[in-house]
N, C-alpha and C positions, 0 to 999 in steps of 0.2 A: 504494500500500500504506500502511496504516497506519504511525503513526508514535510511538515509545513516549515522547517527552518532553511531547508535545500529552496525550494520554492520564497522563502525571504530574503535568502541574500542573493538570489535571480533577481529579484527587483531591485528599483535604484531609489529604493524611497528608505532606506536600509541607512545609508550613509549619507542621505541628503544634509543631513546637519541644520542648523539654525537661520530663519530668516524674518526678518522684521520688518515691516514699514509701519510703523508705529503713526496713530493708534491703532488702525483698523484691521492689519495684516501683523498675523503671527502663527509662525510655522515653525515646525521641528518634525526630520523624519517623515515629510509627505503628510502630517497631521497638523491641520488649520483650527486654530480656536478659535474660527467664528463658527465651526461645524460639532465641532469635537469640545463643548468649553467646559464640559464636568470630565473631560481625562484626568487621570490620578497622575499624570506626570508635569501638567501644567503646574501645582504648590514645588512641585523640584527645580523649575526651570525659573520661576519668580523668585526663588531663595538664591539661586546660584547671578541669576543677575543681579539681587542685592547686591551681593559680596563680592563679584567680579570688579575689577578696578579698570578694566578698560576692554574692547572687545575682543581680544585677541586670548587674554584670562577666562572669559566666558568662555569661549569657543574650547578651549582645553578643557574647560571643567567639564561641559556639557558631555565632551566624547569621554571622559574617562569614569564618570557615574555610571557605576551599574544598575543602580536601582531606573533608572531612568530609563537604562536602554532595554531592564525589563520590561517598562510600562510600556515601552514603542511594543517588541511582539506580543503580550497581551492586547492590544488594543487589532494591530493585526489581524490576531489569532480570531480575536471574539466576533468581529465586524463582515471579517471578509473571509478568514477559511473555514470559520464552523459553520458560517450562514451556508456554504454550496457543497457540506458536509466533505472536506478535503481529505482527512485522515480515510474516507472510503473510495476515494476513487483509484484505481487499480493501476494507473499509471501516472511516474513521476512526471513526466512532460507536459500529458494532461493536465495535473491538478496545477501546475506550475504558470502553465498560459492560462487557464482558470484565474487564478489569483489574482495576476500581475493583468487581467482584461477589467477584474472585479474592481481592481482599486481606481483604476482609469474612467471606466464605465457604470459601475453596481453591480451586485453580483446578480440580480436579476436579468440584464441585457448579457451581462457576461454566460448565463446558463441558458439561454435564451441563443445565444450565437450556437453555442455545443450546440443546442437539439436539432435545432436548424441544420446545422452541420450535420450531423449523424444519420438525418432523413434525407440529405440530399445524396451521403455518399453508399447507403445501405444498397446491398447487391439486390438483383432485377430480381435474382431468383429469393428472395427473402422470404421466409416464412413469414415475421413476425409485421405489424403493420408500422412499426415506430412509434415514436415517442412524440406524446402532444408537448407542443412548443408554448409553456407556459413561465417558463424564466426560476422553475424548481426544482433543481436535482435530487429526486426522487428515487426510490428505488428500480423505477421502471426506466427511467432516464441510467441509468446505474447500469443495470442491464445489458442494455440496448448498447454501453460503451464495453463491455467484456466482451459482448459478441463481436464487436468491429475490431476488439483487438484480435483476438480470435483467426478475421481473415487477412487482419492487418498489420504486420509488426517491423519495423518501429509504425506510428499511426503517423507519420507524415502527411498524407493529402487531408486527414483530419485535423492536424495542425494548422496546415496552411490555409482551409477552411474556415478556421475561427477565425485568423488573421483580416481575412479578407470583409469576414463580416465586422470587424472591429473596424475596418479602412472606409465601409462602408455609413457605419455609422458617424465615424468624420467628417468623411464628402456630405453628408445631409444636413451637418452642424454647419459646416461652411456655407454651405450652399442658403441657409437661412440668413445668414449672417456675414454677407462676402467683406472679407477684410477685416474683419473687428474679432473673430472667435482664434486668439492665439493661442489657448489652449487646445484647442482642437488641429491647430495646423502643427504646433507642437510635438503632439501624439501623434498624427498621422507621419512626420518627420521618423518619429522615433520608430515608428513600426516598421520591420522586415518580414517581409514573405518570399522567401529566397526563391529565386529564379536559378534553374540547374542546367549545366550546360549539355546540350546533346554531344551523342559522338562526335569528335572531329576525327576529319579527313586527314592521311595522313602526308606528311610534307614532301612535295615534288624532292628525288634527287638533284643534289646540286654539282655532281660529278656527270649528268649522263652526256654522252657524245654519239652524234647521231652520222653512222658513215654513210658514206655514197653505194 
């Protein structure tokens, strides 16, 4: 089964560190206290700015409290891997683009992409009819991905499925909002859905001599 600390330090909200623009913007670790303002590690990070003397003392203390950077993966842990039940999905990769689509997205659109995904790539001859696309990794949803590991392994075109529905859900934030949504052009920056190369041909001799 998947494992949620492998899948935490895959994401870059892990080591994102402190950021301010005071008053209204306050972040540590990809967690914003205008969303997050009852986290139990926001009274750590107002005590250590007390007693910080300039920002570069803050900045050290912040990274070397442990109590702190427990609070970051329980809040992780609670919000976004138990919500699309991670410790059960059967594959590291999965649960991993799972997460790191959750923290971007919700983990609603993020389980929502999966199902999507899994009915479009489910073989012709399938017994089974798939899985309704209601944004809940359920046990039928659960399912329905052992079986595609089953025909699939590693699950790459299921990977790059989610991908594309995550790229998708970008272009339609833009598209409402041309110019102004930098978070969204942001993410979609950040996203890779690798592109593989086919065979190549192999290279003309550069010795050949053609006689008469």
């Amino acid at each position: 089964m998947a494992d949620f600390i492998k899948a935490l330090v895959a994401s870059s909200v892990a080591g994102a560190g402190y950021t301010a623009v005071l008053p209204d913007i306050e972040i540590y670790c990809g967690i914003e206290r205008h969303f997050h303002p009852a986290w139990e590690g926001w009274p750590i990070i107002d005590a250590l700015k007390f007693a910080a003397s300039d920002e570069h003392e803050l900045k050290s203390t912040l990274e070397q409290n442990k109590k702190l950077k427990e609070k970051v993966r329980e809040l992780f842990k609670q919000v976004y891997w138990d919500r699309f039940r991670g410790d059960q999905v059967p594959d590291q990769d999965i649960a991993t683009e799972l997460f790191l689509s959750s923290v971007e997205l919700g983990v609603g659109r993020a389980v929502y992409g999966l199902q999507k995904s899994l009915n479009a790539l489910k073989p012709r001859d399938s017994s089974y009819p798939g899985v309704v696309e209601d944004g809940r990794l359920g046990p039928e949803t659960l399912a329905a991905l052992e079986r595609y590991r089953l025909t699939e392994d590693p699950p790459h075109l299921l990977l790059k499925a989610m991908r594309i529905m995550q790229a998708v859900h970008y272009m339609a934030r833009m598209k409402k909002n041309p110019g102004r949504d930098r978070c969204a052009e942001a993410w979609l920056g950040k996203l890779v859905v690798a592109r593989e190369d086919g065979p190549r041909k192999p290279a003309p001799p550069t010795d050949l001599r053609i006689e008469d």
